[in-house]
C-alpha positions as CSV (number, residue, x, y, z in Angstrom):
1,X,71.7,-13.0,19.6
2,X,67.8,-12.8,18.2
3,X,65.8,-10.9,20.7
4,X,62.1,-12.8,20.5
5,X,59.2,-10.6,19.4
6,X,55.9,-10.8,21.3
7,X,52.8,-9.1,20.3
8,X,52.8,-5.7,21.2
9,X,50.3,-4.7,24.2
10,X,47.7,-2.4,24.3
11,X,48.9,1.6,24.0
12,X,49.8,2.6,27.1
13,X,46.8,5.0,27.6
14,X,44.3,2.7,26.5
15,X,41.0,2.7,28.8
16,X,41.5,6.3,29.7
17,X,38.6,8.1,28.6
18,X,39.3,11.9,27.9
19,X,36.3,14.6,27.5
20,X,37.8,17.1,25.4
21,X,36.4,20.4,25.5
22,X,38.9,21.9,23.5
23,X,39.2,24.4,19.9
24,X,41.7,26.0,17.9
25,X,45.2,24.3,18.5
26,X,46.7,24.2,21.7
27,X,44.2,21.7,23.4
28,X,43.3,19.9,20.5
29,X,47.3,18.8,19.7
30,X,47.0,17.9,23.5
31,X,44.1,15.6,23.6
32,X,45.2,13.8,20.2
33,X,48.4,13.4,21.5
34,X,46.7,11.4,24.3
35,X,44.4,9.7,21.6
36,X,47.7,8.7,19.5
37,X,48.8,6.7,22.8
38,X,45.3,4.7,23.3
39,X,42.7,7.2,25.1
40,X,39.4,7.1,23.9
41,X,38.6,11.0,23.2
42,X,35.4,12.3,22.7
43,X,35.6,15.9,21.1
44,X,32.4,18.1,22.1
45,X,31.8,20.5,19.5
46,X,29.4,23.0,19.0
47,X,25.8,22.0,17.1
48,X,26.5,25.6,15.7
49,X,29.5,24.2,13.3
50,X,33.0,23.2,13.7
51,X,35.9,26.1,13.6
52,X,38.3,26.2,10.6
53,X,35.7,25.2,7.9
54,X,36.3,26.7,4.7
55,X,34.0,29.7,3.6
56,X,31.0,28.0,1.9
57,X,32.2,24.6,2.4
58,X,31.8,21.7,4.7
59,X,34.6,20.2,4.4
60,X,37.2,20.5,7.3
61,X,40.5,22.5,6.5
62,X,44.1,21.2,6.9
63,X,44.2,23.1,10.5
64,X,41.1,21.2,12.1
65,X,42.2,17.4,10.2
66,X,46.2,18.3,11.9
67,X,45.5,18.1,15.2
68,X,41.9,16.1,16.1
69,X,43.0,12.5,14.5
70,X,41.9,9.7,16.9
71,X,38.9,11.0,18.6
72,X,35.5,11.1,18.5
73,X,32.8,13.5,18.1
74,X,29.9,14.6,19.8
75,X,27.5,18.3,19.0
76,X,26.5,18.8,22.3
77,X,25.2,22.8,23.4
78,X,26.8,22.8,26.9
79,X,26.2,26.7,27.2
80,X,22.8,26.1,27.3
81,X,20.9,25.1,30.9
82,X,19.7,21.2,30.0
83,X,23.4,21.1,27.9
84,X,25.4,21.7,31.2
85,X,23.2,19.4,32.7
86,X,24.0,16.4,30.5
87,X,28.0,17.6,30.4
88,X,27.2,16.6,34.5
89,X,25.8,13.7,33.9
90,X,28.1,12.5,31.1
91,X,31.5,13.5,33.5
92,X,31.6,10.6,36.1
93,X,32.3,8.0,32.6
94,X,35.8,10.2,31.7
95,X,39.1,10.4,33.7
96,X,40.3,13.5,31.8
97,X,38.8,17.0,31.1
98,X,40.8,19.2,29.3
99,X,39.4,23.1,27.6
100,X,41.7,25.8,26.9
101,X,39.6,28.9,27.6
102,X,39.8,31.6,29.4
103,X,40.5,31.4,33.0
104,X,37.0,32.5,34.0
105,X,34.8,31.0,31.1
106,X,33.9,27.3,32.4
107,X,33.7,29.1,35.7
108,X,30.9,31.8,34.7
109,X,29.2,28.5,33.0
110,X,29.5,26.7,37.0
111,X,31.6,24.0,35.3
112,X,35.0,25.2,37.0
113,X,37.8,22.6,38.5
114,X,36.4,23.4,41.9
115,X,32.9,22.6,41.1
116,X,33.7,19.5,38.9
117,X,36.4,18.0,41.4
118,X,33.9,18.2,44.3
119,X,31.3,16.2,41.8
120,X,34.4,13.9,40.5
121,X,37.4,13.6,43.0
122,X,39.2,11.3,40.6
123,X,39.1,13.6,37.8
124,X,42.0,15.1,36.1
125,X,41.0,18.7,35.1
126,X,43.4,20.2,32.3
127,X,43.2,23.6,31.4
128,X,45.1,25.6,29.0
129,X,45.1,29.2,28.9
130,X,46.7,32.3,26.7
131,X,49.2,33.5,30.0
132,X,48.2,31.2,33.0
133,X,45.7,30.9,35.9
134,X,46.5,33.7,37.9
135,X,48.5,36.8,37.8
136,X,48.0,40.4,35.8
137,X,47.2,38.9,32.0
138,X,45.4,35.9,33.4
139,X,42.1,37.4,31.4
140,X,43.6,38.5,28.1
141,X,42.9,36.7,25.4
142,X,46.1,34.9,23.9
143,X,47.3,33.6,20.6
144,X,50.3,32.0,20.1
145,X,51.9,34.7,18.1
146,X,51.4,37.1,20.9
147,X,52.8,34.4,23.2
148,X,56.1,34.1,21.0
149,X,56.5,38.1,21.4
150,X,55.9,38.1,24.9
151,X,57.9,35.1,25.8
152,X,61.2,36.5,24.5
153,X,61.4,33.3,21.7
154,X,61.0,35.8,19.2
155,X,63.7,38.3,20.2
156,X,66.5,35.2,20.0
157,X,64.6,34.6,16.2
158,X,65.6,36.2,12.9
159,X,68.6,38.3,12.0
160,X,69.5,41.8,13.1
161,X,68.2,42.8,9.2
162,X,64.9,41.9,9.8
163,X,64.3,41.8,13.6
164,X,62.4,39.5,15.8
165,X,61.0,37.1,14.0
166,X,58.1,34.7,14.7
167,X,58.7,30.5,14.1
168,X,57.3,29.6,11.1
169,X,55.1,27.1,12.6
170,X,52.8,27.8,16.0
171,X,54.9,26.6,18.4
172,X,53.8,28.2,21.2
173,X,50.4,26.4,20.8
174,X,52.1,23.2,19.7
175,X,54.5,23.0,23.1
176,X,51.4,24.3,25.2
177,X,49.8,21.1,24.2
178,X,52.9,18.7,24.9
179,X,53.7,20.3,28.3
180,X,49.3,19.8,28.8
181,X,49.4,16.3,28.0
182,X,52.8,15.6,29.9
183,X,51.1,17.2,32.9
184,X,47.9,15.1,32.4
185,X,49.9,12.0,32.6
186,X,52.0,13.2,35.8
187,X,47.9,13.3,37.4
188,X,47.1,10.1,36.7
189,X,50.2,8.5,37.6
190,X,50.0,10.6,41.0
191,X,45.8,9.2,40.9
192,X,47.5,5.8,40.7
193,X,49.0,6.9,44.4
194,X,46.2,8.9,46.4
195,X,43.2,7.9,44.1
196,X,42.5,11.3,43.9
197,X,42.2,13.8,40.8
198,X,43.5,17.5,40.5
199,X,44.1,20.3,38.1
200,X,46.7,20.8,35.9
201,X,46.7,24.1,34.2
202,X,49.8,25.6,31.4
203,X,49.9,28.2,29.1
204,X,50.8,29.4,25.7
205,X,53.4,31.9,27.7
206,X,54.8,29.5,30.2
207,X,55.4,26.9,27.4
208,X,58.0,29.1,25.6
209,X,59.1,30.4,28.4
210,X,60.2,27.3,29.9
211,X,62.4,26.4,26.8
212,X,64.4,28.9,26.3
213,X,67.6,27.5,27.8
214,X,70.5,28.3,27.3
215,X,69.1,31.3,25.7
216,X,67.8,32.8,28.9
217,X,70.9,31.4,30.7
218,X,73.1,33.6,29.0
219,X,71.2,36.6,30.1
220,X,71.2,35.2,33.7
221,X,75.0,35.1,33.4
222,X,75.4,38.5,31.8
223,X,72.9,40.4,32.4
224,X,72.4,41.5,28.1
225,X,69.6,40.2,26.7
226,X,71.0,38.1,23.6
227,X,70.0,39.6,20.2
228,X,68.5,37.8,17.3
229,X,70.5,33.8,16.7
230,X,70.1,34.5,12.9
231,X,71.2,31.7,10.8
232,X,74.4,30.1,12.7
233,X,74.8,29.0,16.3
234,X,75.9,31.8,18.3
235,X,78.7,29.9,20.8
236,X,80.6,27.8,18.0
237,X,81.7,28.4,14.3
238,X,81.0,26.7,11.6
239,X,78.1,25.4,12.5
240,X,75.0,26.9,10.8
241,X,73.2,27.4,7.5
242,X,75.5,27.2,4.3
243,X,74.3,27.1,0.9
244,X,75.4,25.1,-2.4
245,X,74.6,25.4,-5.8
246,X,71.1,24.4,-5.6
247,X,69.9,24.8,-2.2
248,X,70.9,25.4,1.8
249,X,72.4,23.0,4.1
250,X,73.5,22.9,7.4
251,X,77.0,21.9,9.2
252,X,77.9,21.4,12.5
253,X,81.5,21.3,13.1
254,X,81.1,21.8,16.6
255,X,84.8,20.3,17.7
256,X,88.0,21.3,16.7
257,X,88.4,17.7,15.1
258,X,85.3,18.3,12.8
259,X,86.8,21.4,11.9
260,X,89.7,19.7,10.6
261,X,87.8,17.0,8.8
262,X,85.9,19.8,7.3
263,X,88.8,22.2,6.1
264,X,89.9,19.0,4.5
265,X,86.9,17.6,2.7
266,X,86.7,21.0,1.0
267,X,89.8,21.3,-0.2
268,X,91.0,23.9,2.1
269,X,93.6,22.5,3.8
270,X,95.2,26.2,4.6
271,X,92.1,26.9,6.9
272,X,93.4,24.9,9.7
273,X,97.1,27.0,9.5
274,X,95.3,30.3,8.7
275,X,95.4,32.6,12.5
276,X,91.7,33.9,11.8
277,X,90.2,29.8,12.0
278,X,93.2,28.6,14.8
279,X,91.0,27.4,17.6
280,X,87.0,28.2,18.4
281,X,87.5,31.4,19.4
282,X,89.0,32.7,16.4
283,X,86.5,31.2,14.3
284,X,83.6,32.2,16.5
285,X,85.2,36.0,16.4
286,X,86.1,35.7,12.6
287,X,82.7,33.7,11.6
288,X,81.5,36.4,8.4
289,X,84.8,35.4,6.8
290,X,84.7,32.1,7.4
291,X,81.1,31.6,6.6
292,X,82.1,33.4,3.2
293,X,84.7,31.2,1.9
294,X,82.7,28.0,2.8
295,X,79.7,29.2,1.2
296,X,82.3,30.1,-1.9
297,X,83.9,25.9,-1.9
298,X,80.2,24.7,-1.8
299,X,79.0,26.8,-4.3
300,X,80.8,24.3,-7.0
301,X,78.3,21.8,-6.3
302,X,74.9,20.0,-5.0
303,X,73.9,20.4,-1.8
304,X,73.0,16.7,-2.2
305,X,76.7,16.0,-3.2
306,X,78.4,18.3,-0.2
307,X,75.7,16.4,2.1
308,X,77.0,13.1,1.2
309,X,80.6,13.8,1.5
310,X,80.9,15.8,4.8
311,X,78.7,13.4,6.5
312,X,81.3,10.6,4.7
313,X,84.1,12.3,6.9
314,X,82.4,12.4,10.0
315,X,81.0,15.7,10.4
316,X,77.0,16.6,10.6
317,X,75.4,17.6,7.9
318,X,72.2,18.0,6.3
319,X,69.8,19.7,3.9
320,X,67.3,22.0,4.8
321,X,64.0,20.3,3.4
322,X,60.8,22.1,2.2
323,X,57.6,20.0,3.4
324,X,57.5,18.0,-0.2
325,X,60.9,17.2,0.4
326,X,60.5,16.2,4.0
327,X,57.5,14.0,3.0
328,X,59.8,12.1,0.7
329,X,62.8,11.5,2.5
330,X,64.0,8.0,2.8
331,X,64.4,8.1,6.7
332,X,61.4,9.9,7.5
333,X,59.3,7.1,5.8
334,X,61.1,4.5,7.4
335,X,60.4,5.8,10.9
336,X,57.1,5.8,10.2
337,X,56.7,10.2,10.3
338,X,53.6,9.7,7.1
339,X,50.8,8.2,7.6
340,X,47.8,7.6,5.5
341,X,44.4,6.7,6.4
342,X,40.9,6.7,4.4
343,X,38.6,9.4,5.3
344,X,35.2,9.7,3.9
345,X,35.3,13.5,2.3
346,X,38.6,13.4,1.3
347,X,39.2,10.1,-0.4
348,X,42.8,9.8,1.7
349,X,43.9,11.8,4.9
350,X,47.9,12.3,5.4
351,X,49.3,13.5,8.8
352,X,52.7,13.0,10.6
353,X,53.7,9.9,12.2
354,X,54.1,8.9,15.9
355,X,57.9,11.2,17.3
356,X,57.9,8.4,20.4
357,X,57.7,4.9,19.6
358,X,57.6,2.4,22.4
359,X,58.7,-1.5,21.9
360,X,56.0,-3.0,24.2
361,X,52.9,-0.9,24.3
362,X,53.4,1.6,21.2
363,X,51.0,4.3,19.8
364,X,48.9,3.9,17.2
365,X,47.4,6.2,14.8
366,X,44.0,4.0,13.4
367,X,41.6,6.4,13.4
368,X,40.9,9.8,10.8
369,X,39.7,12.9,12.5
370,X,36.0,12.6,13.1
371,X,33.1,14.8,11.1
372,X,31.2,16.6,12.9
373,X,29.3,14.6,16.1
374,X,29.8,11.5,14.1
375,X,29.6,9.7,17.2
376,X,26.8,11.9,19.3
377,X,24.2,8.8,19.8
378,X,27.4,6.4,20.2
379,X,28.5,8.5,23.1
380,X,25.4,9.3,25.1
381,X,24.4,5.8,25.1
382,X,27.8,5.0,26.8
383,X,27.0,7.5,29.1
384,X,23.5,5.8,29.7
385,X,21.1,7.2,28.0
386,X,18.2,5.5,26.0
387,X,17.7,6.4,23.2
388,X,14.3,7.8,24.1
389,X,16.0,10.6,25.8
390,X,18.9,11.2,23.0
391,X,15.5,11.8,20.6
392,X,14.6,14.1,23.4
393,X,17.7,16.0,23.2
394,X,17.8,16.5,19.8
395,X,14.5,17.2,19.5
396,X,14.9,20.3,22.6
397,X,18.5,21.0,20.4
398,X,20.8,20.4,23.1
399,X,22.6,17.7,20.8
């Protein structure tokens, strides 16, 4: 049965028009994750310079080109009197505001949700903040390493030897922006039912919070906080980090079934008879040992060649990839997770693909991060103004 193919419909997001107020990493993965889907973003930055440029140099670094794909540019000085002013004027032409300050900063600069929704009822006001818009540490300043201390993420992180132990990548910052952008969507599609706007506000703090599962849910059932995960899972055995010849892979033989198949493919038939590996329990109590002796079978070869057979007889496995190796992998390319576009200082920008693709209206990724207000006089004029008064502006150096 051929299923027809019909051209594929605007993102799902296109025609929303999002005035992002955002630095550093949290907001920014927000609003280009919004962009990625079809919104029209329009970055404000500051006439001062852009964050994250390289000593000396005016070229962008890898943290500012990861996260602000898809959007446009404008320098606009909205600390100043006439720049608040034309931040006013500009609102009523978006549908989204998202910043990730402090709590009190776009208040003390009379551009808080209260203010704004009172100008703009329809407006979706995003904010994203260190530890959230109220309680004790509402006004401290967070980043996300503090966040993964504070959040208990990094006590469940590591091995005993070394302790907690941050991710390697920020992920507090990273989920921040997901959760923003889910909650940004949830607005309009409520909009969509009242017509009217409203705030939406997460935090670096709630974000990992909120995912650590079953992690926190065997504290709620024991009452003992649950010490560092380490390399394997802590509720089933084998199933964790091994290493071969050459390299680290992991397995997951997380039924008794893929046990079997496992004891087998490596030779080791007498594992499935031997008391310490009967059933789970055993294994799980007797895991050092175990963990030992498959690490002493693998040894003898690849991890490319133990990858290819254990997957062969059913049980999960895979290698564990540096970011070269990642980049090159046959099924990440085929799901489209590189992508490369021209950009104008670097000859070619890379970034990751799209992680949700939908079959009638997907994402696109067709447009490089922006330089710096790129788009100012673009912008404005969409807004309305002639370009007698954008001269103005730049001439008073409010753009």
């Amino acid at each position: 049965m051929s299923v027809e193919r019909r051209p594929a419909a605007p993102p799902p997001l296109a025609g929303l028009k999002v005035l992002d107020l955002t630095r550093f990493l949290a907001g920014p993965f927000c609003t280009m994750l919004l962009a990625d889907y079809g919104a029209d973003v329009v970055k404000v930055e500051s006439r001062r310079g852009r964050e994250f440029r390289v000593p000396g140099s005016e070229r962008d670094t890898y943290f500012f080109l990861s996260s602000n794909r898809g959007k446009r540019s404008i320098t606009l000085d909205y600390r100043s009197a006439p720049g608040r002013a034309l931040l006013v004027r500009m609102l009523p032409h978006f549908d989204v505001l998202v910043e990730n300050f402090r709590p009190d900063v776009m208040e003390q600069l009379g551009l808080g949700s209260e203010a704004l929704l009172r100008r703009n009822p329809r407006l979706i006001y995003c904010g994203i903040s260190g530890f959230g818009a109220d309680g004790p540490y509402r006004d401290r300043p967070g980043f996300d390493q503090i966040a993964q201390g504070m959040s208990g993420f990094m006590s469940v992180t590591g091995v005993e030897a070394t302790g907690p132990t941050r991710a390697g990548i920020a992920i507090a910052d990273l989920l921040a922006g997901i959760f923003a952008a889910h909650g940004v969507q949830l607005a309009l599609l409520a909009r969509e039912r009242t017509g009217r706007g409203q705030v939406v506000h997460t935090s670096l703090l709630e974000a990992l919070t909120a995912i650590l599962s079953w992690s926190a849910g065997m504290y709620f059932e024991s009452g003992q906080a649950p010490g560092p995960a380490g390399h394997h899972h802590p509720l089933s055995s084998p199933y964790g980090r091994f290493k071969a010849r050459d390299g680290y892979l992991n397995i997951a033989a997380g039924t008794p079934s893929m046990w079997e198949k496992l004891a087998r493919t490596l030779g080791r038939d007498d594992w499935i008879r031997d008391p310490r590996f009967a059933d789970p329990a055993a294994r799980l109590l007797h895991r050092d040992a175990l963990s030992a002796e498959i690490d002493a079978v693998l040894a003898a070869g690849s991890v490319a060649d133990w990858v290819e057979r254990i997957n062969a007889a059913g049980v999960p496995c895979g290698p564990v990839l540096d970011m070269a190796q990642v980049f090159a992998d046959a099924q990440v390319l085929a799901r489209g997770m590189l992508v490369e576009l021209e950009h104008p200082e670097l000859g070619t920008y890379r970034t990751t693909g799209l992680p949700v693709k939908l079959s009638a209206s997907p994402g696109r990724i067709e447009r490089r991060p922006p330089l710096l207000g790129e788009h100012t006089d673009d912008i404005l004029a969409e807004c309305g103004l002639s370009k007698r008064e954008i001269d103005r502006l730049r001439r008073d150096a409010v753009i």
